[in-house]
Each structure stands twice: as structure tokens, then as C-alpha cells.
C-alpha positions in Angstrom: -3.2 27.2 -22.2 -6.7 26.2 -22.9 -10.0 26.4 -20.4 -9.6 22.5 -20.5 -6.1 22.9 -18.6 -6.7 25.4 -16.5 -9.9 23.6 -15.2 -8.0 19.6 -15.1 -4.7 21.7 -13.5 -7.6 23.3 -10.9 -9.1 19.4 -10.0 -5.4 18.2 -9.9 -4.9 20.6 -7.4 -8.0 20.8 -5.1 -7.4 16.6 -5.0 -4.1 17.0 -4.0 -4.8 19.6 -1.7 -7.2 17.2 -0.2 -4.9 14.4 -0.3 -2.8 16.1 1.8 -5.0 17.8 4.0 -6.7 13.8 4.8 -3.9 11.9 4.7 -0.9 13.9 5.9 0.9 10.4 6.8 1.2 9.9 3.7 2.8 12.8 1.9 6.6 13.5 2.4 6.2 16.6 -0.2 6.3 14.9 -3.3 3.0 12.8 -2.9 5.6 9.8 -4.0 6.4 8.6 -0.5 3.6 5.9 0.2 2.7 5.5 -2.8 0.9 2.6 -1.6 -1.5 4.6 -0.6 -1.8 7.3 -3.8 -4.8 5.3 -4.6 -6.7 6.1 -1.5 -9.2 8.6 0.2 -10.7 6.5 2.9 -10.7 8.9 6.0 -8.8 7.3 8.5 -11.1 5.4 11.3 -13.8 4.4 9.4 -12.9 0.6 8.5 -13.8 -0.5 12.0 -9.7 -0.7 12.3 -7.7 1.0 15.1 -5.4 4.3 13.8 -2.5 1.9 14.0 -4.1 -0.8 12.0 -5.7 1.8 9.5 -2.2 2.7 8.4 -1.5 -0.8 7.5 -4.8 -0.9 4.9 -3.6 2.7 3.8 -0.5 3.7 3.7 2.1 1.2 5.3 0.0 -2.0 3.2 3.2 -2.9 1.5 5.4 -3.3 4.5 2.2 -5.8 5.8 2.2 -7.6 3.1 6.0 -8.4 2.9 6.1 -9.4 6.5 3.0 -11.6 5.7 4.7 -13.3 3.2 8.1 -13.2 5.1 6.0 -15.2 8.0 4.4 -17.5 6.1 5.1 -17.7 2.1 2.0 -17.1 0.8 2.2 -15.5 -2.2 1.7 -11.2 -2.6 -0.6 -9.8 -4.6 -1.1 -6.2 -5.5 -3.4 -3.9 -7.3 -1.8 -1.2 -9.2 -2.8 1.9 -10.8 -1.7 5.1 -13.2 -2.3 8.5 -11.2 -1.2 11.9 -11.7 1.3 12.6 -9.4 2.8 16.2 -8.0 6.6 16.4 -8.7 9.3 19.4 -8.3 9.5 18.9 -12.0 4.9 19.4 -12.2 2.6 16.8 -12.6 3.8 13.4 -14.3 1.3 9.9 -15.0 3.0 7.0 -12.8 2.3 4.1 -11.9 1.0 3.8 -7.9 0.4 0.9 -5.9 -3.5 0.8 -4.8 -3.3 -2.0 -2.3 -0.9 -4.9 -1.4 -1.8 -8.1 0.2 -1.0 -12.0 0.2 -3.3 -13.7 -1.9 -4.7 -17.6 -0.4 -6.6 -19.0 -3.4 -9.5 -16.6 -3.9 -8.5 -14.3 -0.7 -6.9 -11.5 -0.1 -5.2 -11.2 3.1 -4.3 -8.2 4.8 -4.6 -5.8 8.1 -9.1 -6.6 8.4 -8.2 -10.6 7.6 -9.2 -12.3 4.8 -11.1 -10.6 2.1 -12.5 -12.2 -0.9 -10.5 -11.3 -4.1 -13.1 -9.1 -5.9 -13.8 -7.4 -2.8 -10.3 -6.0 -1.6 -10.3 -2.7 -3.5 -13.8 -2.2 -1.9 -12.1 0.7 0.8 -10.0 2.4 -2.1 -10.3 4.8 -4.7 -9.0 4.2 -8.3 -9.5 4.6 -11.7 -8.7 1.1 -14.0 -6.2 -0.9 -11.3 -5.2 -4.0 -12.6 -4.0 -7.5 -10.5 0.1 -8.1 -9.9 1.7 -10.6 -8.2 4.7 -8.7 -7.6 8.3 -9.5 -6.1 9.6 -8.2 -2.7 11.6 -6.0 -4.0 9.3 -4.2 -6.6 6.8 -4.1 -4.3 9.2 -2.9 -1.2 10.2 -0.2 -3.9 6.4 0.9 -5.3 6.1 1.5 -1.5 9.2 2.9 -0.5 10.9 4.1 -3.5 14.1 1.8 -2.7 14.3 -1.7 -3.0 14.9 -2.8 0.5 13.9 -2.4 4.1 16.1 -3.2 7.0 15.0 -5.2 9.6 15.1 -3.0 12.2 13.5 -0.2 10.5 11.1 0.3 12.8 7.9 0.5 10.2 9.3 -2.6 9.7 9.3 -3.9 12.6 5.6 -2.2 13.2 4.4 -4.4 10.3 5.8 -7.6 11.3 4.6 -7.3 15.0 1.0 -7.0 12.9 2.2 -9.4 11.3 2.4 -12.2 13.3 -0.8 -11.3 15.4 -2.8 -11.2 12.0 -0.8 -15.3 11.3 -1.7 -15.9 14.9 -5.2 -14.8 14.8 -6.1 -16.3 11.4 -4.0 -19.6 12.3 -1.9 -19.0 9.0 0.9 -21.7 8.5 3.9 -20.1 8.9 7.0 -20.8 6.6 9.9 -23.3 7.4 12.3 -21.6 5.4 15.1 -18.5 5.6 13.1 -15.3 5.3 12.8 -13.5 1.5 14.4 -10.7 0.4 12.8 -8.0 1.2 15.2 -7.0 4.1 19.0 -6.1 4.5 20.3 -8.3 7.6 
């Protein structure tokens, strides 16, 4: 093994180390489990957003995004990423999700409100992510790892409760029609 190894497997490590040690929500041992929030070092707290709501920027974005859409049928968006990620197996390349949202024209939506297009990515840390508009269930399972969510899971649950005060608060029509896929019933 080469000095150019060792010293990229030593940075690999110290920024999971403090991946884990910033954001230990978000790591079930594998640093796959929220991958929705791979992409991210924002400390929690410092968005202006409560704890609760800070998981919803970082973290649990995904499951705010579905219900958004769920709510109201505006469209999701998503910016994805490649990141090295820690496995059993080592460290593979994969793809991660950075941030999901609805998108309203030229707006992102999510957990602060609207947020113009270019600036959404503004609170996250990536390397070359690049625009998706995803479906439920690839963006249920970039978040989860599976492609569904029951109803009453109560992340779930969590999100839509957001949800609807964020549809509520921003007057968002809400949609006439059976809910997506997203969830088992």
C-alpha cells in the first residue's frame, strides 16, 4: 500500500469518525441508514430550526418530502451525490442522497419553506450533486434502504404531522386525489 492510501484511508476515517461523532442520528453502523443525510455536516441547531425540524433538513428530509408530495402533489426533487461509504465489506463509492424536497417552479420546498432552486444545497456538504426528480419509491429507498414506509411508522407519521403544518403555513394546495405510493396501507 502506497503513502497515497494510507493518507486518503486516514481522511476517510477521521471524516467518518466525525460523521459519527456530529451526527449520531444518523448512523445505524453502516453510515447507509439516512443516507439522506451522507451528504451533510451541518451541526445540528444552527439553521434557525428547532432539533425536531433540523432532522427533517438533515437526516429524515426524504420522509418530508414524500409526505409533502403525498399532501399536495407537487412534484419531488432531489439532489444526489457519489460518497465513499463505510461497509462490513470496507469502503465502497455509492450513490447518496444530499437533499430531498418538492420542487414549485423555481422553488424548493422543504422543512425552512421555500428556498429558491440554486440555493437549497446552501446548508449541505457535497462534492458534484446533480438534480433528480425521483419516484416515491426510489427516493423512499435512497433514504431508507427499502422501498416503502408504512403509515404508521412513526417517522412517518413525524414527517407528515410537519407536513401539514409546513402546507398549512405556506398555504400549499393540497391534492384531491388517493395518496401515492410511498406507503403500505
Amino acid at each position: 500500500m502506497s503513502a497515497d492510501d494510507d493518507d486518503f484511508d486516514r481522511a476517510l476515517a477521521e471524516f467518518v469518525a466525525d460523521f459519527k461523532a456530529r451526527h449520531p442520528h444518523h448512523y445505524d453502523g453502516s453510515l447507509r441508514a439516512n443516507l439522506g443525510s451522507a451528504g451533510s455536516l451541518q451541526e445540528a441547531g444552527t439553521s434557525g430550526l428547532s432539533r425536531d425540524e433540523e432532522e427533517f433538513l438533515h437526516g429524515k428530509c426524504h420522509l418530508l418530502a414524500v409526505a409533502l408530495n403525498e399532501l399536495t402533489n407537487i412534484p419531488l426533487g432531489a439532489y444526489l451525490d457519489e460518497a465513499w461509504v463505510e461497509t462490513r465489506d470496507g469502503h465502497v463509492e455509492m450513490t447518496v442522497l444530499v437533499h430531498a424536497f418538492v420542487v414549485d417552479g423555481d422553488e424548493a420546498i422543504d422543512i425552512r419553506g421555500r428556498v429558491p432552486l440554486e440555493d437549497v444545497l446552501e446548508e449541505f456538504d457535497f462534492s458534484e450533486p446533480w438534480f433528480v426528480n425521483p419516484s416515491v419509491p426510489d427516493l423512499v429507498s435512497l433514504g431508507e434502504g427499502r422501498k416503502k414506509i408504512g403509515k404508521k411508522n412513526p417517522r412517518y407519521v413525524e414527517a407528515l404531522r410537519h407536513a401539514e403544518a409546513l402546507a398549512e403555513r405556506l398555504q400549499l394546495p393540497r391534492a384531491g386525489g388517493p395518496p401515492g405510493m410511498s406507503v403500505d396501507r
